[in-house]
C-alpha positions in Angstrom: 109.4 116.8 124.2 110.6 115.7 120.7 108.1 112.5 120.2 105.0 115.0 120.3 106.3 116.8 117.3 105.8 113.5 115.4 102.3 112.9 116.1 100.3 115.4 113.8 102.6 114.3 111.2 101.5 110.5 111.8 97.8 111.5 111.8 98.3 112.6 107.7 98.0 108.8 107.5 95.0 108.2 108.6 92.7 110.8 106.6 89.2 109.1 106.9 86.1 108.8 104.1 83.1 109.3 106.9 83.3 110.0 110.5 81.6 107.7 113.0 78.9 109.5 115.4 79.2 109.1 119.0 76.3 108.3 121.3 74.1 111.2 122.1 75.3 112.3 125.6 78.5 110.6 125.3 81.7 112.8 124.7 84.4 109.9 126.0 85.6 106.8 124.3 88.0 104.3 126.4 90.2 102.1 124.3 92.4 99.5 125.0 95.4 99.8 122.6 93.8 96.2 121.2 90.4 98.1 120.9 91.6 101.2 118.8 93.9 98.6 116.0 91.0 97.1 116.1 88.2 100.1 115.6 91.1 101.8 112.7 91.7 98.7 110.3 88.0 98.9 110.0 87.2 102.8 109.6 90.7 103.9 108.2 90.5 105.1 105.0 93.6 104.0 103.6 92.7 100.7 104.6 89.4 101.2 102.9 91.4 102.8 100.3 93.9 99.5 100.1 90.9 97.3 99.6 89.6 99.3 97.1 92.6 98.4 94.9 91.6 94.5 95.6 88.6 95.0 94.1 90.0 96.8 91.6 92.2 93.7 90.7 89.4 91.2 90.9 87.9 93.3 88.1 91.1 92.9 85.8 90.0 89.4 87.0 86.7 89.5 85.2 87.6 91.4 82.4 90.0 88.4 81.5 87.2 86.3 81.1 87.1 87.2 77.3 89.7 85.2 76.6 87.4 82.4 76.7 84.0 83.4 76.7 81.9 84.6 73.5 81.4 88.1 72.4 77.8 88.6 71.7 77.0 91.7 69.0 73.3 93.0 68.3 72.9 95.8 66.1 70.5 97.9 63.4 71.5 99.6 60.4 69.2 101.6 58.5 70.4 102.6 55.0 68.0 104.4 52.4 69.7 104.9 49.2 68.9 105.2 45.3 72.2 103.6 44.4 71.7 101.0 41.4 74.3 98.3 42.3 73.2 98.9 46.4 69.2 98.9 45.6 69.8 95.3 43.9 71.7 93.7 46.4 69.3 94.8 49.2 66.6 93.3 47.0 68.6 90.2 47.0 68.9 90.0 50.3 65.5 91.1 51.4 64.0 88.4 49.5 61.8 90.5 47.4 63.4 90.6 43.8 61.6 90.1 40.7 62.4 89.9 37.1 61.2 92.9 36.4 63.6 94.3 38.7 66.0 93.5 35.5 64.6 96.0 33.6 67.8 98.1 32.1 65.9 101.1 32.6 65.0 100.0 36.5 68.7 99.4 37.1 69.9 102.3 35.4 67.1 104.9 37.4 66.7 102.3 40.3 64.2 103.7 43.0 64.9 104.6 46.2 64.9 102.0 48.5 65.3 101.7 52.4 67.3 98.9 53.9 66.7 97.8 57.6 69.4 95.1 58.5 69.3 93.3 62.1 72.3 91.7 62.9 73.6 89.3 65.4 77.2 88.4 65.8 79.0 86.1 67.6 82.9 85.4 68.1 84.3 82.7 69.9 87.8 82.3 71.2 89.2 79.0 70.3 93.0 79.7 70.8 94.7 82.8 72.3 97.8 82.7 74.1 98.6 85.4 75.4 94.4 85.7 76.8 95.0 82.6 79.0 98.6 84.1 80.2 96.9 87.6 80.7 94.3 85.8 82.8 96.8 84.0 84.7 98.8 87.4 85.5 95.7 89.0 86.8 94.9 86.2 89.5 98.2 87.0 90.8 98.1 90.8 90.7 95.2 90.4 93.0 97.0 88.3 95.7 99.8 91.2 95.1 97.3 93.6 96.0 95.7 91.5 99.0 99.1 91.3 100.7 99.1 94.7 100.4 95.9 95.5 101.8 97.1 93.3 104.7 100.1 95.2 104.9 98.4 98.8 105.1 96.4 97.1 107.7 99.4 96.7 109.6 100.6 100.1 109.0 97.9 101.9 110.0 98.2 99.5 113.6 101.8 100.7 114.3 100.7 104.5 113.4 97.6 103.7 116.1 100.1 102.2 118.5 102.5 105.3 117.9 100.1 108.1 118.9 98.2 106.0 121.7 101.8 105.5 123.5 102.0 109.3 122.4 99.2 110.3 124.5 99.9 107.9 127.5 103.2 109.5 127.8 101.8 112.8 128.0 99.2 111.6 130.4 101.7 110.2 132.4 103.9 113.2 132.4 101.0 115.7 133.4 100.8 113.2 136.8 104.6 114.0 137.5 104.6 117.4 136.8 101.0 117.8 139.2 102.8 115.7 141.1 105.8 118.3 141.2 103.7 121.6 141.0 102.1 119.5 145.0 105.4 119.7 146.0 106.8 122.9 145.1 103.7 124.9 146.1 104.3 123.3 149.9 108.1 124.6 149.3 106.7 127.9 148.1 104.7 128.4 151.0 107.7 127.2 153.3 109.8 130.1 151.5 107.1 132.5 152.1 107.4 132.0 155.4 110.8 132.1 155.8 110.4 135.4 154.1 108.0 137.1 156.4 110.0 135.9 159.4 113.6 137.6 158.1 114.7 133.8 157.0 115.0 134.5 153.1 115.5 136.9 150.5 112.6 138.4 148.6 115.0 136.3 145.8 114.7 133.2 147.2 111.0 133.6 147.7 110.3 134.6 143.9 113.1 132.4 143.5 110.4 129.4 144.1 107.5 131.5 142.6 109.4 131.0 139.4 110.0 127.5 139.6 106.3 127.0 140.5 104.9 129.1 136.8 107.7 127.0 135.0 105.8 123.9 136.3 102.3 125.0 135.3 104.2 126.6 131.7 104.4 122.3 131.2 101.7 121.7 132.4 100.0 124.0 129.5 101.9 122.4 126.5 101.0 118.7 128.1 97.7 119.8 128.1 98.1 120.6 124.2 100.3 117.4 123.6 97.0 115.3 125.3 94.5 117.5 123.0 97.2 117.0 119.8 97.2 113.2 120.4 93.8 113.1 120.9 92.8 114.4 117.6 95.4 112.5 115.7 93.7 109.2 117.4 90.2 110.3 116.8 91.2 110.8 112.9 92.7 107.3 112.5 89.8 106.1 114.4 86.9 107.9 112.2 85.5 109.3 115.3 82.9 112.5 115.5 84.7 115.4 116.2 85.1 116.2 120.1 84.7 112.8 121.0 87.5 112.5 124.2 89.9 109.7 123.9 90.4 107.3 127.2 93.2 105.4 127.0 92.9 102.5 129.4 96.2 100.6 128.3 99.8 101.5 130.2 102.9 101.9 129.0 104.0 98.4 129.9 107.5 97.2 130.2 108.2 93.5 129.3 110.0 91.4 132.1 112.0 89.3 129.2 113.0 90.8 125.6 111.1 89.1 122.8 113.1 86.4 120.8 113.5 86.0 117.4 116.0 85.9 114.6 117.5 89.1 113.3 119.1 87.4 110.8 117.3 85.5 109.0 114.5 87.5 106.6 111.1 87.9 107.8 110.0 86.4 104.3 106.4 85.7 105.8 105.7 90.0 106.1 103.0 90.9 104.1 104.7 93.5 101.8 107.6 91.0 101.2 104.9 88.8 99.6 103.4 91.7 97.5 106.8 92.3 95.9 107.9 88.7 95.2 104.1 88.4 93.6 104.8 91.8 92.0 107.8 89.7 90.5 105.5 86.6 89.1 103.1 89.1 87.6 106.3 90.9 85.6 107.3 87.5 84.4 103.7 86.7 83.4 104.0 89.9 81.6 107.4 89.1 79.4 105.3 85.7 78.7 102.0 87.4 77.5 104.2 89.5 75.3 106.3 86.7 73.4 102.7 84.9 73.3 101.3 87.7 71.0 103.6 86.4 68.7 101.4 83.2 67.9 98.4 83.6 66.1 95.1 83.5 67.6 91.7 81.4 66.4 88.1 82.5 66.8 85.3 81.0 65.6 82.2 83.0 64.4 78.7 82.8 63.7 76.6 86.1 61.9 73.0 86.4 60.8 71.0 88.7 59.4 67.4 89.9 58.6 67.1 92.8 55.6 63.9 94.2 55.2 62.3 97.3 53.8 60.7 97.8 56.8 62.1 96.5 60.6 62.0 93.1 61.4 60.4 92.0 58.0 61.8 90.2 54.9 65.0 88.2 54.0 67.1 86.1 56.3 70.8 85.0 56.4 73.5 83.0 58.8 77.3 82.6 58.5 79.7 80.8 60.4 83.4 80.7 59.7 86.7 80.5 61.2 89.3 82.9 61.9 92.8 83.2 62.1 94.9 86.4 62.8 98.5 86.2 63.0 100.6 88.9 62.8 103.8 88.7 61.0 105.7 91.5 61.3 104.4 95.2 63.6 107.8 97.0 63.4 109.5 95.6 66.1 106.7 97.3 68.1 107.0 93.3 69.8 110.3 93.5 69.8 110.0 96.7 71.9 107.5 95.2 74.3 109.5 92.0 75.0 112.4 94.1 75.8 110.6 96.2 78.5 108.9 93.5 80.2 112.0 91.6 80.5 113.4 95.2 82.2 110.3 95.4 84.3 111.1 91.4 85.7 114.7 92.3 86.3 113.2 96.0 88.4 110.6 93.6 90.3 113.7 91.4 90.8 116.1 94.1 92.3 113.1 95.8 94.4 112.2 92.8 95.9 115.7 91.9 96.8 116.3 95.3 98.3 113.2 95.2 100.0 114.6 91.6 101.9 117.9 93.5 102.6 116.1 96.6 104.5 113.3 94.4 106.3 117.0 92.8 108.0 118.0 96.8 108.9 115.0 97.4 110.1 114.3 94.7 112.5 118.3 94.9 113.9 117.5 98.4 114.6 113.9 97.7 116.2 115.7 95.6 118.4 118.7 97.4 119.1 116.1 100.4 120.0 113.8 97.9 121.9 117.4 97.0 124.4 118.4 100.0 125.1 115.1 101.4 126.2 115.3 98.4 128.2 118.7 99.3 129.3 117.6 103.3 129.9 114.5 101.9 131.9 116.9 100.6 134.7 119.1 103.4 134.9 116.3 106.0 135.2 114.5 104.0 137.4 117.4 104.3 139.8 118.1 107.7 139.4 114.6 108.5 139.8 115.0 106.6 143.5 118.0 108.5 144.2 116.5 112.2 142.7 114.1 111.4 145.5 115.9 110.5 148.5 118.3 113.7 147.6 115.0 115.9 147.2 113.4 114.6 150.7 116.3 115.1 152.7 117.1 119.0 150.9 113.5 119.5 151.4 113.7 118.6 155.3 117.1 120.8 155.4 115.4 123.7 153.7 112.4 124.1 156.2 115.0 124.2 159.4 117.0 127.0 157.5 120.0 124.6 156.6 119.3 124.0 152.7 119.8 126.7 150.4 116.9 127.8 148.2 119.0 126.8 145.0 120.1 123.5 146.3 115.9 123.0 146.6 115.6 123.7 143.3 117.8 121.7 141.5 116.9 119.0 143.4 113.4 119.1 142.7 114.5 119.8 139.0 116.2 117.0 139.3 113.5 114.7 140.4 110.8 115.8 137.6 112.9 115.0 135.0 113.8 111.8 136.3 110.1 110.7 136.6 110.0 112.1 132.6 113.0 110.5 131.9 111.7 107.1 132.9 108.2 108.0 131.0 110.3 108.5 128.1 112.2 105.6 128.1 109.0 103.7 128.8 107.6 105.0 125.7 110.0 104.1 123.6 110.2 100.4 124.4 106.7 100.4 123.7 107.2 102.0 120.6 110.1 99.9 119.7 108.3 96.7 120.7 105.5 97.3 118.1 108.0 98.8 115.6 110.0 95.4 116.2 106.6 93.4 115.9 105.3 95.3 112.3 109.0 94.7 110.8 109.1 91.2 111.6 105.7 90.8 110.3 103.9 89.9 113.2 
C-alpha cells in the first residue's frame, strides 16, 4: 500500500550520532507509542543536533561579555639593535643611562644593545553602544534557537508516531491476510474435492490455488513492510542493529473528535515563537548598526619593565582615556543600516507567512482527521456485510450451488475490507498527531 512507500523516506530524519546496545540475550524491544517519543527526543540526532545550536548561541552569549568586561594583554618583546636614536631610548627606559652615554662619539657608533620589554595592558569599556545592543540580540537569538530545539523535538515525535502507526498497520494487515490465507486454504481443499469427485473443473480448482499464492505474494511484501518499518523505528530510536521492534500500542480510534479552534493561530507552537524572536533579533540588529555610529570610550591602563636582560631594570605605567568615533567609512554604515532594515522587513514577512500556513495546516489535519472518521464507519460496515456475503457463498459453494468465481470475489471482497478499515484506522491516527504537532500540542 502507498503509506509504506513513505516510511524509508521518514527515517532520513532521524540519522543518529551513536547507536544504543541492547541487552545481551535480548533481540526484542516493546514500546508504547509514549515510550518510543520518549526514548527518540533523547537519542535522535537532530535533536542532539538542535541543541547543539543552543549551545552554540549561549556562546554568542559569552562572547558578548566584552562589551563590558576588561581585556587583559601580557606580552614580551625582545629587540637587539645597534641603532643610535633606539640604543638611547632603551637606555632611558631601562634605567641605566649615564653621562657618558653623551659621548658624541658613543651616540654616533652606539653599541649594540638588547632590549627585553614586559608589558601588561589593560582596556576597559566605559561606553559602547552597539556592545550592550549586540549583547542584548544574542540573549534573544538563544531563546530563538531554544524554541527551535523544542520544535525539532516535536518533529522528530510526529515522524516516530508516523512509522510506529506504519508498522501497526502492517502488523495488522498480516492478521487479515493469515486470517484470509485460513480461509481460502479450507476453500481450496473444498475445491479439491469437488475436483476429484467430477464436481469442478481442473480451472476452478487452480482457480483457488491461485487466489491462495496471491495471498501469501502479500503476505511476503507485509513481511518487508514490518522489517522496512522496523528499521526506520530502530534508526530514530538509536537502537543496535537487529534489535526487533514490539509495538504494544493500537491503532486507536477516538469516540469524540478533538476540539479546538481552526481559526484562530496557534501562536503558542514552538516554531511560531522561533520566527517572531527571529524578528526581535533582526530589529536588535538594525539597532546595533545605527549604534556604531556613536563613538565608543575605553579606558586604559599599560606598564612596562625594559631591561637588558628579562625581568630586570626600568619600570613604567600609563593610564589614559579613549575615544574612537568614526566619522565618515564610505557609506559602508549606510550599507549596513539598509540591509538590516531588509532583514527585519524578511523576518517580518516569514513570520507572517509562517501564521498563515500554521491555519492551512491545522484545517487540513482536521479535515483529514473527519474523514478518516467518516471512512472508519463506512468500512466498518462494509466489512460486516463482505462477511455475511462471504459466509453464505462459502456455505453455497461446498453444496455445489456457488460458483467458484462468485467465492472468489467474495473473499476478495472481504480482505480488502478488513484492509480498508486498517487503512482508514491509520490515518486517523496519523491525522490526530499531525492535527496535535500543527496545533502545537
Amino acid at each position: 500500500m502507498k503509506i509504506y512507500n513513505v516510511l524509508i523516506g521518514i527515517c532520513v530524519a532521524g540519522a543518529l550520532a551513536s547507536p544504543l546496545q541492547a541487552k545481551a540475550g535480548d533481540r526484542s524491544l516493546r514500546l508504547s507509542l509514549a515510550d518510543a517519543i520518549t526514548l527518540a527526543r533523547q537519542n535522535n540526532s537532530m535533536v542532539k543536533a538542535a541543541q547543539c545550536r543552543v549551545d552554540q548561541a549561549q556562546a554568542r552569549v559569552v562572547q558578548t561579555r566584552q562589551s563590558y568586561l576588561p581585556k587583559v594583554t601580557l606580552s614580551e618583546t625582545l629587540v637587539v639593535t645597534n641603532d643610535p636614536g633606539a640604543a638611547l631610548v632603551f637606555k632611558l627606559q631601562q634605567n641605566s643611562i649615564q653621562a657618558s652615554d653623551f659621548d658624541p662619539a658613543k651616540l654616533n657608533n652606539a653599541d649594540v644593545i638588547n632590549d627585553f620589554n614586559t608589558s601588561l595592558q589593560v582596556m576597559q569599556p566605559v561606553y559602547n553602544a552597539d556592545g550592550a545592543i549586540g549583547r542584548t540580540m544574542a540573549l534573544t537569538a538563544k531563546k530563538a534557537q531554544e524554541h527551535m530545539a523544542v520544535r525539532t523535538g516535536e518533529s522528530v515525535g510526529l515522524q516516530v508516531s508516523k512509522v510506529y502507526y506504519g508498522l501497526l498497520l502492517a502488523r495488522k494487515n498480516i492478521e487479515a491476510i493469515e486470517q484470509s490465507i485460513q480461509t481460502m486454504q479450507v476453500h481450496s481443499n473444498d475445491a479439491a474435492k469437488g475436483y476429484r469427485a467430477g464436481l469442478l473443473t481442473k480451472s476452478d480448482k487452480l482457480s483457488t490455488d491461485v487466489r491462495l499464492a496471491e495471498l501469501q505474494e502479500q503476505k511476503l511484501l507485509l513481511h518487508d513492510e514490518i522489517k522496512n518499518a522496523t528499521d526506520a523505528l530502530s534508526v530514530m530510536l538509536n537502537l543496535a542493529p537487529g534489535v526487533a521492534i514490539v509495538p504494544t500500542g493500537d491503532l486507536v480510534v477516538d469516540s469524540v473528535l478533538p476540539g479546538g479552534d481552526e481559526k484562530n493561530v496557534p501562536e503558542n507552537r514552538a516554531d511560531l515563537k522561533a520566527l517572531e524572536t527571529y524578528r526581535q533579533v533582526a530589529d536588535y540588529q538594525e539597532e546595533m548598526v545605527q549604534a556604531s555610529r556613536l563613538p565608543r570610550l575605553n579606558a586604559f591602563m599599560q606598564t612596562n619593565l625594559h631591561s637588558n636582560n628579562i625581568f630586570g631594570g626600568g619600570s613604567s605605567w600609563a593610564l589614559g582615556m579613549n575615544m574612537q568615533w568614526n566619522i565618515f567609512d564610505g557609506q559602508a554604515t549606510a550599507g549596513r543600516i539598509q540591509e538590516a532594515k531588509a532583514q527585519s522587513r524578511e523576518a517580518m514577512f516569514n513570520y507572517e507567512a509562517a501564521k498563515s500556513n500554521s491555519l492551512v495546516e491545522v484545517s487540513k489535519a482536521l479535515r483529514s482527521l473527519k474523514t478518516a472518521k467518516a471512512r472508519i464507519a463506512v468500512a466498518g460496515k462494509s466489512l460486516e456485510e463482505a462477511k455475511v456475503s462471504l459466509d453464505y457463498i462459502g456455505l453455497q459453494f461446498k453444496t455445489g450451488m456457488a460458483m467458484t468465481f462468485e467465492l472468489l470475489m467474495r473473499e476478495q471482497a472481504y480482505t480488502y475490507a478488513k484492509m480498508r478499515l486498517n487503512q482508514a484506522a491509520y490515518d486517523y491516527c496519523v491525522s490526530r498527531s499531525e492535527l496535535e504537532y500543527y496545533r502545537g500540542n
